[in-house]
C-alpha positions in Angstrom: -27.8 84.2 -52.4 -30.0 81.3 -51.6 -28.0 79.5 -54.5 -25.0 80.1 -53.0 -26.5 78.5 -49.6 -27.8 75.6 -51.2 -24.6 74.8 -53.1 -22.6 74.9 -49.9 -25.1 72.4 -48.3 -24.2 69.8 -51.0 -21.0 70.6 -50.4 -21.4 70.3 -46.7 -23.2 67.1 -47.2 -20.5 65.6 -49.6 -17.8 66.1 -47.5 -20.3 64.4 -44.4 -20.6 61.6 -46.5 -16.6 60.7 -47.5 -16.1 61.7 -43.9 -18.0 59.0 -42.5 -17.0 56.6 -45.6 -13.2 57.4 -44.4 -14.2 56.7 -40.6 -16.0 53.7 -41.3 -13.3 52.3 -43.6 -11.1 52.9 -40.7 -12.9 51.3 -38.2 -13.4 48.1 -40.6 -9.6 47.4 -41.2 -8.9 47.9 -37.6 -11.4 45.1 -36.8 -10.0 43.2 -39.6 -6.5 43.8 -38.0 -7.7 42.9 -34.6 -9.3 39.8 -36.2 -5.8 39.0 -37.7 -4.2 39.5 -34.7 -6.8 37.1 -33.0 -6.5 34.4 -35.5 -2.3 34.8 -35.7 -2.8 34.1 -31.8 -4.9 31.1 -31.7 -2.5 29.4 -34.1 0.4 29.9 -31.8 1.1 27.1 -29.9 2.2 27.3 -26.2 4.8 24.8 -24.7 4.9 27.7 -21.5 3.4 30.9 -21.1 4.3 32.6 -17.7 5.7 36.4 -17.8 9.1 37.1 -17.1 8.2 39.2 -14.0 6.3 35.9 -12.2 9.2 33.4 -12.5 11.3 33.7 -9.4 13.8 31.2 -9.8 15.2 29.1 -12.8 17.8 26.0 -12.6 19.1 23.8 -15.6 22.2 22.9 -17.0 22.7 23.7 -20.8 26.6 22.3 -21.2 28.4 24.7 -18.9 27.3 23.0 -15.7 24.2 23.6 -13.5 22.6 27.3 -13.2 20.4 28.4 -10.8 19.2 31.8 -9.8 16.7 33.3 -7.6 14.7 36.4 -7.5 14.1 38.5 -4.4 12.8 42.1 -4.5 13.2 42.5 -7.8 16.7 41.6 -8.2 18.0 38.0 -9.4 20.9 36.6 -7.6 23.1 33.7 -8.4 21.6 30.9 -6.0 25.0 28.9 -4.9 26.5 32.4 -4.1 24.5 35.7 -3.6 27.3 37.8 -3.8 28.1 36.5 -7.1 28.3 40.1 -9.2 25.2 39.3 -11.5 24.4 41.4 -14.2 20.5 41.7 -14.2 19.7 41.6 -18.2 21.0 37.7 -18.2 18.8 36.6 -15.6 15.7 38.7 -17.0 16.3 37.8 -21.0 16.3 33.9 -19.8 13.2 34.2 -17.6 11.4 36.0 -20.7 13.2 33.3 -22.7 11.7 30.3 -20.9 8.5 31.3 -19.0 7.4 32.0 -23.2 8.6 28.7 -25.5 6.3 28.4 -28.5 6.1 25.3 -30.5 6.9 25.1 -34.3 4.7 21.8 -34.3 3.3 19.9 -31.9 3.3 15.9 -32.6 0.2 14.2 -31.7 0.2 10.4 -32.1 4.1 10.0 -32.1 6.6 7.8 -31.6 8.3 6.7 -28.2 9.9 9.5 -25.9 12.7 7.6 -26.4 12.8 8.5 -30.3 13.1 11.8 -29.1 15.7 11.6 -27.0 12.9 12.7 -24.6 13.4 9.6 -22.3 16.5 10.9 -21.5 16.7 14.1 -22.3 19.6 16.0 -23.0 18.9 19.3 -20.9 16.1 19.8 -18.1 14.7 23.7 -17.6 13.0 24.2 -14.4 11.6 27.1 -13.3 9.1 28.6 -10.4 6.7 31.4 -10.5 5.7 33.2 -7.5 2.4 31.1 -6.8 5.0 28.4 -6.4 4.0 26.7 -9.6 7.0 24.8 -10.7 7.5 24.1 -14.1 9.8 21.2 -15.8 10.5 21.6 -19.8 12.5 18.6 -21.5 14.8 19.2 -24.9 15.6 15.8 -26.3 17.2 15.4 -29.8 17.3 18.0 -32.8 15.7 17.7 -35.6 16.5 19.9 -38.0 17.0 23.7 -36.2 14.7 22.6 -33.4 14.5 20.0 -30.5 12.1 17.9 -29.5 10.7 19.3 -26.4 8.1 18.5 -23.8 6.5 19.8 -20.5 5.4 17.9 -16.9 4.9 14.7 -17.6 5.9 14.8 -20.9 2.7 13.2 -22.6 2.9 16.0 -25.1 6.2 16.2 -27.6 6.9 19.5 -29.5 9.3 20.9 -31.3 10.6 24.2 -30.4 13.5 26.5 -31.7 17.1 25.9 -30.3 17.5 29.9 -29.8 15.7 28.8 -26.0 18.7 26.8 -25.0 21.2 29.4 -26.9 19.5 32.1 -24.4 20.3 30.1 -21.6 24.1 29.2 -22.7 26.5 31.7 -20.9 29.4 30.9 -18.2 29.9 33.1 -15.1 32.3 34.8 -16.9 29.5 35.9 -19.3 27.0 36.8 -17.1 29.6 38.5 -14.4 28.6 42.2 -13.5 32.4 43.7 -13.1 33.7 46.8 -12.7 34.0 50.0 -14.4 37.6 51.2 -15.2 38.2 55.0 -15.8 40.3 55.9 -19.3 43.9 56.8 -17.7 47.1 57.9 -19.4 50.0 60.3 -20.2 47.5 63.5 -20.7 45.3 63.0 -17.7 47.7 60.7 -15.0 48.3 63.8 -12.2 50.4 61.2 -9.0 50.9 58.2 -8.8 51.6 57.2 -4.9 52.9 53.1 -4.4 52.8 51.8 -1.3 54.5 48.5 -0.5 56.1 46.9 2.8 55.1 49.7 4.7 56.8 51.9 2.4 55.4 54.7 0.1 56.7 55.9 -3.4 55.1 58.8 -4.8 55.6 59.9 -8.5 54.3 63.4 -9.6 53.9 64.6 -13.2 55.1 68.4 -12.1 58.3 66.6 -11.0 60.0 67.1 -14.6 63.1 64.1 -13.4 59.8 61.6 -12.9 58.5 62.3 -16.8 59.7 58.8 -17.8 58.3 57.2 -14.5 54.8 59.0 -14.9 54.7 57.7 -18.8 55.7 54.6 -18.0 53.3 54.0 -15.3 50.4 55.8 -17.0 50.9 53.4 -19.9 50.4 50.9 -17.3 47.1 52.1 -16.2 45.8 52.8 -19.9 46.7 49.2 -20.6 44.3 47.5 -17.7 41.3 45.5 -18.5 39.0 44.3 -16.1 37.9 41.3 -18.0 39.9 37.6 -16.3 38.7 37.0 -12.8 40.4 34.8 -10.1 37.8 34.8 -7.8 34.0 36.7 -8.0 33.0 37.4 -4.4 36.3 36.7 -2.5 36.2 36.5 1.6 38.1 38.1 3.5 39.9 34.8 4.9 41.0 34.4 1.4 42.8 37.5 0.3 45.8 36.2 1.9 45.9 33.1 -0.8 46.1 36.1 -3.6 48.2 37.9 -1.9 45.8 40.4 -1.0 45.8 41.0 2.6 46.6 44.1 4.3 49.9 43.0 5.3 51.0 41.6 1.8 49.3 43.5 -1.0 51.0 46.4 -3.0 48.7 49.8 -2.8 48.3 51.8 -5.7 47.3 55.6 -5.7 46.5 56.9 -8.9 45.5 60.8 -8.9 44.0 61.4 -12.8 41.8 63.7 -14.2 38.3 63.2 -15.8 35.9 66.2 -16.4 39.1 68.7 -15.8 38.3 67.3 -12.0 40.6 65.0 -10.0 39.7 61.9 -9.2 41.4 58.7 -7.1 42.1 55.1 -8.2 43.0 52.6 -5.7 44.4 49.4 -7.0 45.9 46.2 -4.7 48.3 44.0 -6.4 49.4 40.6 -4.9 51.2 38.1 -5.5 51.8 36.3 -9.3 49.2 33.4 -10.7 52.3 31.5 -12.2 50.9 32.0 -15.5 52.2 35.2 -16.3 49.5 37.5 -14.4 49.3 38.8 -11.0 45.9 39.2 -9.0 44.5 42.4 -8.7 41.6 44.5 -6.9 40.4 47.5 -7.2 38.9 49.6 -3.8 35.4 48.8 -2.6 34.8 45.6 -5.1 35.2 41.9 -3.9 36.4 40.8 -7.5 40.0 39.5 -7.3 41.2 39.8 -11.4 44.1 38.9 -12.9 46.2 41.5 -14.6 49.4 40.2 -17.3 52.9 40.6 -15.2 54.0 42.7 -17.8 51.4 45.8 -17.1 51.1 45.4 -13.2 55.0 46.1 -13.8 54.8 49.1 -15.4 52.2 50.6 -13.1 54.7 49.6 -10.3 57.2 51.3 -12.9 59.5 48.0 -12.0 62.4 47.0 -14.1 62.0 44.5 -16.7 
């Protein structure tokens, strides 16, 4: 017996010992990592290091013409119009984009600005955080994959990678929030009710003489794409220019079904573009889009 007890003390201490020889290997290469980490961090040069979520407004001009936006509550809005439909990633990927430029070099000793095309530089980035710290960063010329860049009073020159200026290089029509469209045809297109000139149509898929209308027109609807817009936020002053007034806009009912329940699209369609499409809105959005002749013709179920 007391062999067996002694034996399974050895073991006991054995296994103690790789224990803490596993424990303390494991503790070393995490310090080694965190050392790694440490050193990978010191040699990272900083041209700006703000976070995202302090910047509260960003203006520069990339090619496309000036872009500003501010931030309020959270939510970014397009400064020269607020009611600009914004889609919130674009705003926050720039912000995280130029509140965090790293250098691949920075040049100590160099040339003039004016070798850099710093003197005039080709783009200015300016952005604020919410202490009111405003911050100016300078792109020059490219060398290579990068441009020469500097900050302030641009007494330091670095170069940094042109993937900052690509994150900044969207139109409107890139960064526009629009709207959802529901999936409409044949199978699911229930009524279809057209009111124009104080006059109403309606077209009903149970009506077997209205099979060709209801086809036609639900091809119509299945053919729409919310993608070209006339105007983003449009006033009410406005509409009349499209078209889209009260008085001279074209209603559109369309009963469909989604979910095996029934559901209501409202479209307005006015008057023609003269380039082949007509403007177009849908119910409850400000957007005015423009919609090809030949599809707002067949949801109308008009003649060719």
């Amino acid at each position: 017996m007391m062999k067996k007890n002694k034996g399974l003390f050895i073991l006991l201490a054995v296994l103690a010992v790789l224990l803490a020889v596993y424990f303390g290997l494991q503790a070393w290469n995490r310090n080694k990592e965190e050392e790694q980490k440490k050193e990978e961090e010191a040699a990272v040069i900083h041209v700006t290091d703000t976070a995202a979520e302090d910047i509260v407004s960003m203006k520069f001009d990339v090619g496309n013409g000036e872009m500003s936006f501010e931030k309020e509550d959270n939510t970014w809005f397009y400064t020269p119009d607020a009611d600009f439909p914004l889609a919130q990633s674009y705003p926050e990927t720039m912000a995280e984009a130029v509140g965090n430029i790293t250098a691949e070099r920075e040049l100590t000793d160099g040339d003039d600005l004016s070798d850099y095309g710093l003197d005039e530089p080709a783009c200015t980035v300016e952005y604020t955080d919410d202490d009111g710290n405003v911050t100016d960063i300078y792109f020059g010329n490219m060398t290579g994959d990068n441009y020469y860049a500097a900050v302030g009073d641009k007494g330091t020159v670095y170069t940094v990678a042109s993937t900052v200026l690509d994150s900044l290089d969207y139109t409107l029509d890139d960064i526009a929030q629009l709207d959802t469209y529901p999936s409409i045809g044949s199978g699911n297109l229930v009524k279809e009710v057209i009111t124009r000139n104080g006059e109403t149509t309606t077209y009903d898929n149970e009506n077997e003489d209205q099979e060709e209308d209801i086809a036609a027109m639900a091809g119509g609807l299945g053919a729409v794409t919310l993608s070209e817009a006339a105007d983003y936020s449009v006033e009410d002053a406005d509409l009349a220019g499209f078209g889209l007034d009260e008085a001279s806009r074209i209603t559109v009912e369309a009963t469909y079904t989604e979910d095996d329940e029934e559901q209501v699209l409202t479209l307005y369609i006015g008057n023609e573009d003269g380039d082949g499409s007509r403007y177009v809105m849908v119910n409850g959005s400000r957007i005015v889009y423009l919609i090809s002749d030949e599809i707002c013709g067949n949801i109308l179920n008009e003649p060719e």
